[in-house]
MIKOLLUM-211863 format. One record per residue (C-alpha): residue number from 0; residue in three letters; z, y, x. Coordinates in pm, whole numbers. Layout:
<pts>
NUM  Ala  Z  Y  X $
...
</pts>
This chain:
<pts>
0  Unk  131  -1843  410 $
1  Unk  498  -1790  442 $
2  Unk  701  -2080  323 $
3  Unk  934  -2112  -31 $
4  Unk  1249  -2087  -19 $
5  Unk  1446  -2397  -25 $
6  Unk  1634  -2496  -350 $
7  Unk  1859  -2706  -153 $
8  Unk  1963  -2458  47 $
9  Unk  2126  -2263  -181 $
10  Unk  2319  -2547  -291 $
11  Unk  2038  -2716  -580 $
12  Unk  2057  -2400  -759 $
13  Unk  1799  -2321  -1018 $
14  Unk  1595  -2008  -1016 $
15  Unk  1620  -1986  -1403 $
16  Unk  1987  -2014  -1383 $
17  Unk  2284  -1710  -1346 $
18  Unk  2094  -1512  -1574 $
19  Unk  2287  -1108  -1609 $
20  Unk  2403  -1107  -1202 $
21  Unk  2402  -706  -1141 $
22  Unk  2534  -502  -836 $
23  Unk  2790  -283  -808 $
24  Unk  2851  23  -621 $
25  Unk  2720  228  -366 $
26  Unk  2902  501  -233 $
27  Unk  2711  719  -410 $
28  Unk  2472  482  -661 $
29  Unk  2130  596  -543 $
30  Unk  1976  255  -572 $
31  Unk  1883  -24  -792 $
32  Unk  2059  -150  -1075 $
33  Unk  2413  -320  -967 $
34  Unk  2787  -402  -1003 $
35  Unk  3118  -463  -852 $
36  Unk  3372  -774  -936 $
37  Unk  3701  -671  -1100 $
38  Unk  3946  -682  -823 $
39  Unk  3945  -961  -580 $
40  Unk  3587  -958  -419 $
41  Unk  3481  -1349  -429 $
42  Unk  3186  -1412  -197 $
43  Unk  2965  -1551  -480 $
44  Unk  3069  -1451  -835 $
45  Unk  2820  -1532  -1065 $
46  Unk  2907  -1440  -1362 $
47  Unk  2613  -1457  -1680 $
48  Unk  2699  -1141  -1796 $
49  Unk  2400  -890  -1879 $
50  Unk  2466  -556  -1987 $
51  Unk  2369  -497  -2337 $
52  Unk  2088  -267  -2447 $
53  Unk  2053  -213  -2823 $
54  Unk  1684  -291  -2912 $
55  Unk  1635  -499  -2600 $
56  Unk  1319  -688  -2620 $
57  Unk  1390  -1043  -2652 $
58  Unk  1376  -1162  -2277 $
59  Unk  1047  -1369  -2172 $
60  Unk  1027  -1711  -2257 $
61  Unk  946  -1806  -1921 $
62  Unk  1151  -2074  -1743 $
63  Unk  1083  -2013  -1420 $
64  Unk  1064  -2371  -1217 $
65  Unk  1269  -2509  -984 $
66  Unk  1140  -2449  -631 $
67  Unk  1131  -2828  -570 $
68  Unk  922  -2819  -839 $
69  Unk  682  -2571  -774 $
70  Unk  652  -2737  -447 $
71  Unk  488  -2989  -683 $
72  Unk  257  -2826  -859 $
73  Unk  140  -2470  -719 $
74  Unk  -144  -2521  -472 $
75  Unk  -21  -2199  -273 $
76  Unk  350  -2303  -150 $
77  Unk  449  -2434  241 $
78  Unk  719  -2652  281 $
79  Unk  1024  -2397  279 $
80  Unk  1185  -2275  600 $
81  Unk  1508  -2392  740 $
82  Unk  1826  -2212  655 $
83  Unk  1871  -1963  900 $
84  Unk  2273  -1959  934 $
85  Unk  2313  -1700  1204 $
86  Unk  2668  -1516  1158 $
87  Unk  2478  -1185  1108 $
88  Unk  2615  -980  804 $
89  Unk  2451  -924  499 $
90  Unk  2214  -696  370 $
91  Unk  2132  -548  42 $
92  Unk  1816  -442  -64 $
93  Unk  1775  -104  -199 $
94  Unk  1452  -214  -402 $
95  Unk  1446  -366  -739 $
96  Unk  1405  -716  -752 $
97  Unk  1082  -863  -925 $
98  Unk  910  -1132  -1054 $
99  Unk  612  -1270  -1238 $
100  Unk  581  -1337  -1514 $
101  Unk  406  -1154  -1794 $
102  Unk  528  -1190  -2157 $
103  Unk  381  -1299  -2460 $
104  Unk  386  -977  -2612 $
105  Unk  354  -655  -2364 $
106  Unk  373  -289  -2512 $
107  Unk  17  -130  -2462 $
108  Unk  -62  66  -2178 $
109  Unk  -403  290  -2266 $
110  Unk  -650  161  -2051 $
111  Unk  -689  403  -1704 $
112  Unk  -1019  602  -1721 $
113  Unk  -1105  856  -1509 $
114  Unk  -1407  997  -1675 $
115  Unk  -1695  1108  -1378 $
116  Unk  -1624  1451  -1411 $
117  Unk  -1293  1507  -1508 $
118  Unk  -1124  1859  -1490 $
119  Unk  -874  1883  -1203 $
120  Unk  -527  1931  -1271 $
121  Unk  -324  2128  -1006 $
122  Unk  18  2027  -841 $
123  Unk  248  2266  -823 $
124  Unk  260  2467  -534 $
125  Unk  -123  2402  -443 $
126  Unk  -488  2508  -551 $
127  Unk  -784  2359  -624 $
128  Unk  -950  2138  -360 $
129  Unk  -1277  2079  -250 $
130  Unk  -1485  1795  -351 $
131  Unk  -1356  1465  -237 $
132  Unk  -1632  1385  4 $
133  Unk  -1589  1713  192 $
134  Unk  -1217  1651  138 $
135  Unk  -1206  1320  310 $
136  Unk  -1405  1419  602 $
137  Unk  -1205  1714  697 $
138  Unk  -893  1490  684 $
139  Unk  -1029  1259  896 $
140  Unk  -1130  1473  1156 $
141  Unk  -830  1606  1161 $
142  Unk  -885  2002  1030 $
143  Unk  -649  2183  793 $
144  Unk  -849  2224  513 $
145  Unk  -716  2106  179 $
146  Unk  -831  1758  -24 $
147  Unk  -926  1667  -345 $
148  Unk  -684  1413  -517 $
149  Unk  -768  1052  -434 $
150  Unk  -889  1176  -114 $
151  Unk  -632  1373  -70 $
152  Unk  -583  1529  346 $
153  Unk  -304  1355  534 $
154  Unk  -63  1555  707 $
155  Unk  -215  1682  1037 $
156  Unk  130  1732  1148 $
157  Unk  304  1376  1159 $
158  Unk  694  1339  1218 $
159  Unk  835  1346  1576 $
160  Unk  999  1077  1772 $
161  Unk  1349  1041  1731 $
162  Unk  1520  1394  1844 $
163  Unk  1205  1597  1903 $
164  Unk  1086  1731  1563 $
165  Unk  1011  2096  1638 $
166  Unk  766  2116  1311 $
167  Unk  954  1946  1070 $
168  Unk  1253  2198  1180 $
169  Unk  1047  2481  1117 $
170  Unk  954  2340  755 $
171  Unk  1315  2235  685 $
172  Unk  1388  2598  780 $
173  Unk  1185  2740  575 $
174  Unk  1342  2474  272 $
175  Unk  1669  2636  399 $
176  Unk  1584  3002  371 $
177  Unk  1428  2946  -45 $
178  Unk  1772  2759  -95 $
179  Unk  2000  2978  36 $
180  Unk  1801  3294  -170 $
181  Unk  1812  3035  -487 $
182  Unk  2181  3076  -484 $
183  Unk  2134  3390  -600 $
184  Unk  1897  3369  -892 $
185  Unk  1920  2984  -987 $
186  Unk  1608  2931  -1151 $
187  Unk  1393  3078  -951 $
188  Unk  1547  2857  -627 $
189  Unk  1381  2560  -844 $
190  Unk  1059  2655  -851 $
191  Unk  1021  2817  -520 $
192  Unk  1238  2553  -332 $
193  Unk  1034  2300  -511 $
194  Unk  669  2453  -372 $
195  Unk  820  2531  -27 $
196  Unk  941  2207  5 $
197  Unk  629  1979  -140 $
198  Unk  473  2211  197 $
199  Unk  735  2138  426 $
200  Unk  700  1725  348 $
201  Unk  351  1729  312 $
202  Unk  273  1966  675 $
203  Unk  65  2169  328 $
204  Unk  -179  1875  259 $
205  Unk  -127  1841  -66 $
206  Unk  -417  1771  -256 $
207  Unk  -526  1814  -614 $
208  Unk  -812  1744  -847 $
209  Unk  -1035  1412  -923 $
210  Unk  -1304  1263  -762 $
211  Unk  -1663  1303  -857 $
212  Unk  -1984  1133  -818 $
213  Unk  -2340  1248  -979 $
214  Unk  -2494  930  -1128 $
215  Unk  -2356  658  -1328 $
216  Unk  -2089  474  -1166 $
217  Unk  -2142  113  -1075 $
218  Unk  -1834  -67  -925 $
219  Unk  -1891  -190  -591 $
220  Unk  -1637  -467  -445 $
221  Unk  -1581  -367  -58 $
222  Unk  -1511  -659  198 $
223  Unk  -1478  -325  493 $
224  Unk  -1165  -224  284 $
225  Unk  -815  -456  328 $
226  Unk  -486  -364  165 $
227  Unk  -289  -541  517 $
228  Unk  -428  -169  633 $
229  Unk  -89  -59  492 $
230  Unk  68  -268  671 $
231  Unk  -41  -166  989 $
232  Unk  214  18  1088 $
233  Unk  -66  399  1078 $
234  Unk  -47  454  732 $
235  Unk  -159  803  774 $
236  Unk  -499  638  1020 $
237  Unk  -520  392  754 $
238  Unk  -551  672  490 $
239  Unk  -835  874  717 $
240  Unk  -1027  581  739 $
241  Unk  -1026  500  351 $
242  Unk  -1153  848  326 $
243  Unk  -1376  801  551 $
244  Unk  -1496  468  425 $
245  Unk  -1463  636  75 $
246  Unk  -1722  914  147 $
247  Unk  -1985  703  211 $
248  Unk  -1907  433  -72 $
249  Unk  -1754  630  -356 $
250  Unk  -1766  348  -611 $
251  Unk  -1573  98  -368 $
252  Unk  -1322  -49  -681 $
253  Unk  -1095  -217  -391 $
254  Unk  -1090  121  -166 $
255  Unk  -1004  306  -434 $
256  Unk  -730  63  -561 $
257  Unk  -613  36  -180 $
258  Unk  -614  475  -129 $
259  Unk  -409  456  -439 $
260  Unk  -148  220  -276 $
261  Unk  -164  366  8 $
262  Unk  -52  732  -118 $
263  Unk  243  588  -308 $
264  Unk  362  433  -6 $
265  Unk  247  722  167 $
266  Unk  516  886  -55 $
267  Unk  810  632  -44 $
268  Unk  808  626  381 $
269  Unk  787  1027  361 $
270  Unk  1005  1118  105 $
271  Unk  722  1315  -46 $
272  Unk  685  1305  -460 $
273  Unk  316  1514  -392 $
274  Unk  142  1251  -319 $
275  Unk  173  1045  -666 $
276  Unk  -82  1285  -801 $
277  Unk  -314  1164  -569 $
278  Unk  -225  817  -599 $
279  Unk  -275  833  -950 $
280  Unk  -626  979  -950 $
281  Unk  -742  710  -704 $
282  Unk  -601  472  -874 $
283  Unk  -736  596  -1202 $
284  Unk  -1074  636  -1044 $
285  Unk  -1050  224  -948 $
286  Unk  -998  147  -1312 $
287  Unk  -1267  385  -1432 $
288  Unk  -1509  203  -1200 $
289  Unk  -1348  -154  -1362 $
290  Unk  -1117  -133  -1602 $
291  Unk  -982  -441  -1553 $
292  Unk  -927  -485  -1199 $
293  Unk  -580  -615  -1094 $
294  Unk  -526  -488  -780 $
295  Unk  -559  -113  -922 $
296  Unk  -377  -247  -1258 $
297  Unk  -95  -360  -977 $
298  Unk  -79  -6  -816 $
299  Unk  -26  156  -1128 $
300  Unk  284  -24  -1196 $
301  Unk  370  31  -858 $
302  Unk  270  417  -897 $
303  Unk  484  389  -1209 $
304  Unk  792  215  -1039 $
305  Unk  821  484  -803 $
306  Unk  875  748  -1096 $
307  Unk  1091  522  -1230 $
308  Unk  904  481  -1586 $
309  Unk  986  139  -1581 $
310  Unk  881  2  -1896 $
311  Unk  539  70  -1760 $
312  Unk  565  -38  -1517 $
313  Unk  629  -340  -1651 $
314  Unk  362  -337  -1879 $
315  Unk  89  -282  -1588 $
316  Unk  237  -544  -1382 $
317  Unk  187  -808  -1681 $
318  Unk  -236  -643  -1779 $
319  Unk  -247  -710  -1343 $
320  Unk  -101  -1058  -1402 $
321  Unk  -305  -1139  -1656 $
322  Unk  -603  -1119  -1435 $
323  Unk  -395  -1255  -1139 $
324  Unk  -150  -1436  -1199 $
325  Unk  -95  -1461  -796 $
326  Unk  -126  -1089  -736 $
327  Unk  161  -1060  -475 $
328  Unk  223  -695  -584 $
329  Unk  181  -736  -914 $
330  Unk  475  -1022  -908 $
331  Unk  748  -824  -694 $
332  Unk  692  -505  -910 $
333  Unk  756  -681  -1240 $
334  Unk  1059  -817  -1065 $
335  Unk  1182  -462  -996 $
336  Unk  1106  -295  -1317 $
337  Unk  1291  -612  -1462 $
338  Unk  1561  -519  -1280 $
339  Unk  1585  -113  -1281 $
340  Unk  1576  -190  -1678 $
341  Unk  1859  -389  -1676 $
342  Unk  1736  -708  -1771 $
343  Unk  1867  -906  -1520 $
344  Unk  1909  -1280  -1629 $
345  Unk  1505  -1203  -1665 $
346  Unk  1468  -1058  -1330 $
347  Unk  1611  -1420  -1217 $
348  Unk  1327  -1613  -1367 $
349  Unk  1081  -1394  -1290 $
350  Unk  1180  -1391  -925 $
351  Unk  1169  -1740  -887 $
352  Unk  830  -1757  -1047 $
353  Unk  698  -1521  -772 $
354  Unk  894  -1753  -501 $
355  Unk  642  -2042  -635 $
356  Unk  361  -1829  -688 $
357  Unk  346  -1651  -368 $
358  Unk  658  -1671  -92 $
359  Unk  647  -1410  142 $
360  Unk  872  -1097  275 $
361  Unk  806  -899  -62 $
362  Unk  946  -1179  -255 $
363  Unk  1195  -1314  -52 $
364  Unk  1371  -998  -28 $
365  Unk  1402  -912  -416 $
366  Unk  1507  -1243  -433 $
367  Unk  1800  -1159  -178 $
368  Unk  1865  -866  -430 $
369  Unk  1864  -1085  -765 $
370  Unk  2135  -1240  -586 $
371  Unk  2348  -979  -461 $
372  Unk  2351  -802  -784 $
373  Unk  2507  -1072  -888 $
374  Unk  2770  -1108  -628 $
375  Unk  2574  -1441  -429 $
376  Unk  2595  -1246  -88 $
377  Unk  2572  -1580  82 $
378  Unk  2257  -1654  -58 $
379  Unk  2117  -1291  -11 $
380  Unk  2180  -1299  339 $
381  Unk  2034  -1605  391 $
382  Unk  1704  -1500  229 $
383  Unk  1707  -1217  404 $
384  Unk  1747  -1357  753 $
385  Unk  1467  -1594  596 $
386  Unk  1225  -1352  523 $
387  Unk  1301  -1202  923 $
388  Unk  1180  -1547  1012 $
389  Unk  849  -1451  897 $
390  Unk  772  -1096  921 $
391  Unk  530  -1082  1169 $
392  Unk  462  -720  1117 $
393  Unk  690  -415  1265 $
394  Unk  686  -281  917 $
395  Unk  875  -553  765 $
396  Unk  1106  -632  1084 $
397  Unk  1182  -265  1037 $
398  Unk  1236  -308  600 $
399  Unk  1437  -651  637 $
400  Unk  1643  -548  932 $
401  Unk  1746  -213  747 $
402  Unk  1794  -491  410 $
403  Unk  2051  -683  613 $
404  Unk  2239  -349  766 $
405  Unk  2230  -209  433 $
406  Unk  2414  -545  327 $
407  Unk  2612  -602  582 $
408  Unk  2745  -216  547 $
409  Unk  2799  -271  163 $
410  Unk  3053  -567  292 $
411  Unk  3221  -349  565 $
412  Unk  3047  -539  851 $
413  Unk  2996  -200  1031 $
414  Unk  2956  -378  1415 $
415  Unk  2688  -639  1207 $
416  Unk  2557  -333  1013 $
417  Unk  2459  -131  1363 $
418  Unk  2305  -430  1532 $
419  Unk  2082  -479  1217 $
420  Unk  1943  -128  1224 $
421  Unk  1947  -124  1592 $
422  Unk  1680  -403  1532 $
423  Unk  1503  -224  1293 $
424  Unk  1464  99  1462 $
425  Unk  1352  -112  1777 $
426  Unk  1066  -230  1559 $
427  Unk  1021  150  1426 $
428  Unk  1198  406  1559 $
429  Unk  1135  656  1280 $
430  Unk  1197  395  1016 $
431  Unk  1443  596  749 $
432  Unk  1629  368  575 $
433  Unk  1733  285  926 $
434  Unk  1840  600  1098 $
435  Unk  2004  671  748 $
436  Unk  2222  334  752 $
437  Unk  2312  401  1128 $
438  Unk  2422  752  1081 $
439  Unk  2604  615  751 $
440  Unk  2769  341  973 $
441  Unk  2878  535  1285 $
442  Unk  3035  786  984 $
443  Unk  3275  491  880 $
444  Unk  3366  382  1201 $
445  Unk  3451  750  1303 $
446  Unk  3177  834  1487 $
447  Unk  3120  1192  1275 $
448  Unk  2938  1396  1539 $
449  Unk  2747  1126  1609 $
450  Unk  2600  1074  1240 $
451  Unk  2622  1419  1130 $
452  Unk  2400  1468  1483 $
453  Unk  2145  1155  1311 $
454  Unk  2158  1300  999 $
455  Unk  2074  1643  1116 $
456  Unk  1752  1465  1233 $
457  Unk  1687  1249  960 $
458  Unk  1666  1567  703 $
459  Unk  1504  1745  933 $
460  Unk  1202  1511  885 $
461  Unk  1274  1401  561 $
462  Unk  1475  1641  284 $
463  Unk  1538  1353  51 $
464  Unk  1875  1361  -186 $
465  Unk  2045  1059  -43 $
466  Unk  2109  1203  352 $
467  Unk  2145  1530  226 $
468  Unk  2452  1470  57 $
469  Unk  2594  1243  294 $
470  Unk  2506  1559  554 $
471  Unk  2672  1764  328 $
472  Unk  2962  1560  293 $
473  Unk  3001  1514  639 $
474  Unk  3018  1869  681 $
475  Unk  3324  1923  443 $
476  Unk  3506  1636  611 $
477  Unk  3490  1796  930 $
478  Unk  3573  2138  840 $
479  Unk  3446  2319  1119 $
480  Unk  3347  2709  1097 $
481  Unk  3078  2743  885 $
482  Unk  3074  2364  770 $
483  Unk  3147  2472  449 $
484  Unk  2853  2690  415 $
485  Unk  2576  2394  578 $
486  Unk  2713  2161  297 $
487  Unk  2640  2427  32 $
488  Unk  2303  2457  208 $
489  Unk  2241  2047  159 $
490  Unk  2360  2077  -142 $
491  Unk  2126  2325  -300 $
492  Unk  1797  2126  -90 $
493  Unk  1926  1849  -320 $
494  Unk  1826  2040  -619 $
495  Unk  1476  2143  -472 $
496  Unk  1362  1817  -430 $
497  Unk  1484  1733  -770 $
498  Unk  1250  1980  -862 $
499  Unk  971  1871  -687 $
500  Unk  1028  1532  -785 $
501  Unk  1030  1652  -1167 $
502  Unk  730  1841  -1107 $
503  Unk  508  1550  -961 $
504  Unk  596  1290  -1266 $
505  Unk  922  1185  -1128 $
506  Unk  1197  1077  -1382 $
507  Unk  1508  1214  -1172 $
508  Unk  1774  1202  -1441 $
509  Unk  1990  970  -1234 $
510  Unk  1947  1143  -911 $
511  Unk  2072  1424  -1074 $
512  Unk  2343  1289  -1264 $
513  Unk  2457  1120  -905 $
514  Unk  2464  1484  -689 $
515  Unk  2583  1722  -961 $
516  Unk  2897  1524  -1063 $
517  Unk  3037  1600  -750 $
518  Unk  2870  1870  -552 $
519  Unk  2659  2074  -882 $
520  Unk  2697  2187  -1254 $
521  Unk  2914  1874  -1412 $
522  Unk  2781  1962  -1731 $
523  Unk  2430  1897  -1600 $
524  Unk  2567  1596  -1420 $
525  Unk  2653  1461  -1821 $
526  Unk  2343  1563  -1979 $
527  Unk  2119  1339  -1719 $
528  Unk  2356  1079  -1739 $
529  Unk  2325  1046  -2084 $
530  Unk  1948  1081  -2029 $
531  Unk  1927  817  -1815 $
532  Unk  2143  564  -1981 $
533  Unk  1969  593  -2294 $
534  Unk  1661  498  -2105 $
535  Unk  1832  188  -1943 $
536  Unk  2096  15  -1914 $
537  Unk  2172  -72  -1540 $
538  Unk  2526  -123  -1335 $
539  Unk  2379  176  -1182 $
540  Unk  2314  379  -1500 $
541  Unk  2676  270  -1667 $
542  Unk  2869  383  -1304 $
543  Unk  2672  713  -1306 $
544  Unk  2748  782  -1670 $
545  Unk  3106  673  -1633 $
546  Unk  3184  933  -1314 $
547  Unk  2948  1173  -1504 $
548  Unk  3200  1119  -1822 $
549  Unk  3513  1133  -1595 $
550  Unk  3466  1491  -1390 $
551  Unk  3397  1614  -1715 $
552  Unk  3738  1517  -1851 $
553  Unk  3619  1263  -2044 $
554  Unk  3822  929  -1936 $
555  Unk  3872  746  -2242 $
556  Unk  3462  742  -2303 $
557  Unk  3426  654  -1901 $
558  Unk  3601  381  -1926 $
559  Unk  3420  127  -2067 $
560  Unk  3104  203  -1881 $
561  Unk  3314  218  -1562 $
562  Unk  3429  -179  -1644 $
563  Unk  3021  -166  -1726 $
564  Unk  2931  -108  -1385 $
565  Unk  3163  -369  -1221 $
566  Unk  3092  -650  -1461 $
567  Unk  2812  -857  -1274 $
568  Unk  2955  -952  -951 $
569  Unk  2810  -692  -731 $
570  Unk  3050  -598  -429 $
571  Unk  2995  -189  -424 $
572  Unk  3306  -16  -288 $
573  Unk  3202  330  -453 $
574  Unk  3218  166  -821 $
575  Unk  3517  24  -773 $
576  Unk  3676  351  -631 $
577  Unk  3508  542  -960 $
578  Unk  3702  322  -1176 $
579  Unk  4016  270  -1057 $
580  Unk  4039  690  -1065 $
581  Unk  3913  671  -1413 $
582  Unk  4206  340  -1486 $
583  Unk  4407  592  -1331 $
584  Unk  4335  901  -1532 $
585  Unk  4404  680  -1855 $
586  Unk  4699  570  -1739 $
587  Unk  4597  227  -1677 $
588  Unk  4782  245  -1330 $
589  Unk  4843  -96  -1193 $
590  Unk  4458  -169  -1245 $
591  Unk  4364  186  -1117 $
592  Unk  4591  94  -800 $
593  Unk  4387  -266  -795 $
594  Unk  4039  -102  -813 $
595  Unk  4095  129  -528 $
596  Unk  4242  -97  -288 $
597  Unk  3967  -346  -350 $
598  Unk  3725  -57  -276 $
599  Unk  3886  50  41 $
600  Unk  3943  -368  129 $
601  Unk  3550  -395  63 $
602  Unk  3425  -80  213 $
603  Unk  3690  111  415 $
604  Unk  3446  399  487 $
605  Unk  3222  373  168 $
606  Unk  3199  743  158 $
607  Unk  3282  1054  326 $
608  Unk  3492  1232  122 $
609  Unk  3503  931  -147 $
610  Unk  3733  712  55 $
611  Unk  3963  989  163 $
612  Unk  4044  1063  -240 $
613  Unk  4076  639  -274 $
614  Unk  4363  641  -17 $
615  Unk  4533  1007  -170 $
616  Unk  4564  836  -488 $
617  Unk  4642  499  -421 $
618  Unk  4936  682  -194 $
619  Unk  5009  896  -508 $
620  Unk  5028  574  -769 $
621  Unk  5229  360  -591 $
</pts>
């Protein structure tokens, strides 16, 4: 078992303490909740602001312990590592934090049944499958017919190596074509980019409908079924042999529970909203079989997360807790729906309750994030190079690597940014986040051919919002013939996987909000801001609603959620550079002229296009 962290080494501090910390800014906001210090950028500013949300629960009485003293008392803890003080930058998680904890009093979640025979429910873009045993066989073996939901095929078709991805550019061209015809009747682009493009992710496996078994149904606890197959580095192998395994035990609780998890992070490392269906049919199938069994309890709420329906996630996370109160999964999720709902000074607790309960990678590095949203970069980076210590795996060398290039980008560490995903691309050289931060970084260090050539390859395989609008950016700061036209193309992929996203259960209000303010309708932009921050109140949610607010000439309201944003601590260059133009459109010009040259000091290249328009109107205000 991986070792605690060590109180001591981040100076006595504890874990119920520095309750509110968020992050800041990103250059465009497309994680987790966060914020950005006022004007100088401290190393640790930990301030206990939270940002308010009217009707807030009342946060958990929990006081999370001390890690000294849950040394003391929980069976499960190792003496904690040694601080690892190499001179490596830092790294931000883009993952909610989460901890666990579950409250006295949870909102209730209708218990998941999944009667024997239950009607199937398409996704769109797909028909109705075959029966699940057929289903599973098929995928294994490798044929093209389609799946039934839990069981749903696996792409037959799995990305390319790095540069050679002749498939995925055929699907992306086909994404491309829809788009471009969408710009001329709008709604229709929607639903028919949307149905191309759930084929183009999924290689048109994407499978539909519930499973179904004559006979009662007697739960059956498998010991040939482990959830470290996930980890294994195949997930798409460790999928075909669930099936497999599935076909000939179809009342396996665990294999159920583990298919379930293993099609939602079947979705996350694809970029492919189809497969929640799926995962939510195995999943519901698990708690059909035993209503009450935490590891399927834990996948919804990690199912949930995902959508980002975080309140229940939150709820499944404390039923799974309940019945676990070790569940690993169960324990970072509540962390991160603690934190993607804004209540951070609970996040804290709750993060240092999973740090006694069960130390490992998962919670080491929300516990990095707890701490960077609240400005502790120091610490962060030290957890992070922590949990490095002990990944054994090449899927988490390849997740905390990317965590501390991500970090050490957010600071402007670009040469300590490219050696981190260097590392994690050695460990998986298809890893996203990865390619994605290198592209990013070359980008800021003036390398543009170079990332718009990595980009060109990471959207090729994966369409997802985030590197399509950095593509698209790219191409309007270069400016080359046609450039103008390929961002537009980016641009309007961005709204097909929206689309898609919608269409599979995905709440994508502030994905949305994020693209159209400055590359879509603005008015749209506003309407899923508001959306979103009525939902929750995050730094992330407050910066999105303040730009939102502010291309729709609406400064005065923008304001205050702009301040919002940058309250907590977090060092993001891109909220700082969205309110000093907002200080600056309301005439508040000395502070304007502070925020952007704090955003530029953080984050010199922070965006494409955003940190040409810092130095224009800093150069304009003096």
């Amino acid at each position: 078992m991986a070792p605690r962290i060590d109180d001591e080494e981040s100076g006595g501090r504890t874990v119920s303490k520095g309750a509110g910390a968020t992050p800041a800014t990103a250059a465009r906001a497309t994680g987790p909740a966060g914020s950005v210090p006022e004007t100088a950028v401290p190393e640790t500013a930990v301030p206990e602001t939270e940002l308010s949300v009217p009707g807030k629960e009342a946060a958990t009485p929990e006081t999370a312990p001390s890690v000294a003293d849950a040394e003391a008392t929980t069976p499960e803890t190792a003496p904690s590592l040694p601080d690892a003080e190499a001179a490596t930058p830092q790294t931000a998680p883009s993952l909610p934090d989460t901890a666990a904890t579950a409250p006295e009093s949870k909102p209730s979640v209708p218990q998941a049944a999944a009667p024997e025979a239950e009607p199937q429910t398409a996704v769109p873009g797909t028909a109705a499958q075959p029966a699940p045993e057929a289903a599973a066989a098929e995928s294994a073996s490798g044929t093209a017919a389609p799946a039934s939901a839990p069981e749903a095929a696996v792409s037959s078709s799995e990305p390319a190596k790095a540069g050679s991805v002749p498939g995925a550019d055929r699907r992306v061209t086909a994404v491309r074509r829809i788009a471009a015809a969408g710009r001329r009747w709008r709604a229709a682009q929607l639903v028919g980019s949307a149905a191309l493009l759930a084929v183009a992710l999924t290689g048109g496996a994407i499978a539909v409908g519930a499973a179904r078994d004559g006979g009662p149904a007697v739960a059956a606890a498998s010991s040939a079924v482990d959830p470290g197959l996930l980890g294994s580095g195949d997930l798409d192998a460790s999928i075909a042999a669930l099936q497999t395994h599935l076909r000939s035990q179809p009342r396996d609780v665990d294999g159920w529970a583990t298919l379930g998890l293993a099609y939602v992070e079947q979705a996350r490392t694809k970029g492919d909203p189809a497969r929640y269906p799926q995962a939510e049919k195995a999943l519901d199938r698990s708690l059909a079989l035993a209503p009450g069994n935490d590891q399927a309890l834990a996948g919804r709420a990690a199912l949930d997360a995902a959508r980002h329906d975080f309140k229940d996630a939150l709820t499944y996370a404390d039923r799974a807790l309940k019945q676990n109160p070790y569940g690993e999964r169960a324990l970072s999720v509540r962390v991160d729906a603690l934190v993607e709902l804004g209540r951070y000074a609970e996040a804290d607790r709750a993060v240092g309750t999973a740090d006694a309960r069960k130390p490992g990678v998962p919670v080491f590095t929300r516990y990095a994030y707890v701490h960077e949203l609240r400005g502790d970069v120091t610490t962060a980076r030290r957890v992070l190079k922590q949990a490095l210590a002990v990944a054994t795996s090449r899927g988490d060398v390849a997740y905390v690597s990317a965590q501390l290039g991500q970090l050490a980008w957010n600071q402007g560490d670009y040469k300590g940014a490219l050696g981190f995903y260097a590392r994690a691309l050695a460990a998986d050289e298809n890893y996203l986040p990865a390619l994605e931060g290198r592209a990013r970084t070359q980008a800021a260090t003036g390398r543009r051919d170079e990332a718009i050539k990595g980009l060109e390859t990471v959207v090729a395989r994966y369409p997802l919002p985030g590197p399509l609008v950095e593509l698209g950016e790219l191409y309007e700061a270069r400016g080359a013939a046609g450039d103008r036209a390929r961002a537009r193309d980016q641009y309007a992929l961005v709204d097909a996987w929206i689309a898609l996203a919608r269409a599979n259960g995905v709440n994508a209000d502030l994905d949305t909000a994020l693209a159209a303010a400055d590359h879509g309708n603005k008015a749209s932009a506003l309407r899923a801001a508001r959306a979103e921050w009525a939902r929750r109140h995050t730094v992330h949610t407050a910066d999105a609603l303040a730009w939102a607010l502010h291309v729709n000439g609406h400064d005065e309201e923008a304001l205050p959620y702009a301040r919002r944003a940058t309250a907590t601590g977090y060092r993001n260059a891109a909220f700082r550079y969205h309110r000093g133009m907002i200080e600056l459109a309301t005439g508040h010009t000395a502070q304007g002229r502070a925020s952007l040259a704090a955003a530029l000091k953080l984050n010199p290249g922070f965006s494409p296009l955003g940190a040409a328009e810092a130095r224009k109107a800093l150069e304009a205000a003096r």
